[in-house]
N, C-alpha and C positions, 0 to 999 in steps of 0.2 A: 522226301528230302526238302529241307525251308532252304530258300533262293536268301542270300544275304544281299543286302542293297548297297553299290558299293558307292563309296564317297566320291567323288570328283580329283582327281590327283590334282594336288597344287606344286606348281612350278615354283614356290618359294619356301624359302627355309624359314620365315618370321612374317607375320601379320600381323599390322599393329592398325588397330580401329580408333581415329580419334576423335568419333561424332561427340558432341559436348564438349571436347577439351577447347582451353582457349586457345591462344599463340604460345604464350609462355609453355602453359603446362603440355601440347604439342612437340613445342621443342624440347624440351628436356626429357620427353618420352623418347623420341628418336636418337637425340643425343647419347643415351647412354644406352638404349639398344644398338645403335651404331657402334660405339665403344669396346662395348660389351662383346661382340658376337665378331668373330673372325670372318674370315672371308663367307660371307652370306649374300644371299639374296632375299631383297626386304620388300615385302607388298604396304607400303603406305595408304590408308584408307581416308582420307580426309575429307573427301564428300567435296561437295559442287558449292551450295551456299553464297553469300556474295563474292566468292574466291579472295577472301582474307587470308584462309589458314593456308589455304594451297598457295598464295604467292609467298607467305613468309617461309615457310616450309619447305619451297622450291630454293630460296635465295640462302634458308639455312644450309642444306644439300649440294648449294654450288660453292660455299665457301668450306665448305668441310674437307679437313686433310684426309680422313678416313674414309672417304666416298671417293668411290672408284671412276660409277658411271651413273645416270641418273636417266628413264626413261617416263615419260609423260604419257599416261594412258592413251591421251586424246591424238597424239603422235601415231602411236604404233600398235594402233587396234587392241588397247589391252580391255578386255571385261570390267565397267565401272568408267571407260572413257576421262574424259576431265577432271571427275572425282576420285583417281588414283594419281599413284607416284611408284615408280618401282627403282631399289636403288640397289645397287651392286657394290660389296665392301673388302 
């Protein structure tokens, strides 16, 4: 009998990777995944880097009417540390 390898279960409904993106293009990926997608939970991937994208990105998510709750890897032990953002819609 072949053993299936199983995947990692992800605690979120949406993954959104935005190595290469800049600010702008960053935020209007989130913006209209946020939009778009009802009550979710969203794994933001924005990486470490001189924390450009992750403070504009943070500051997008805290003025946003459709953001519920916003969690900081480097906070609350998430996998990827400073280089995530998880947000609650």
């Amino acid at each position: 009998m072949e053993r299936r390898k199983r995947r990692p279960q992800s605690f979120y409904d949406i993954e959104i990777d935005l190595h290469g993106k800049n600010t702008e293009e960053a935020v209007a990926i989130i913006e209209e995944t946020v939009f778009a997608n009802g009550p979710a939970t969203i794994l933001i991937i924005h990486g470490r880097g001189d924390g450009i994208l992750k403070r504009e990105i943070r500051k997008y998510l805290h003025e946003s009417k459709y953001v519920k709750n916003v969690l900081f890897g480097e906070e609350n032990n998430i996998p990827g540390a400073d280089g995530v953002t998880v947000v609650y819609t």
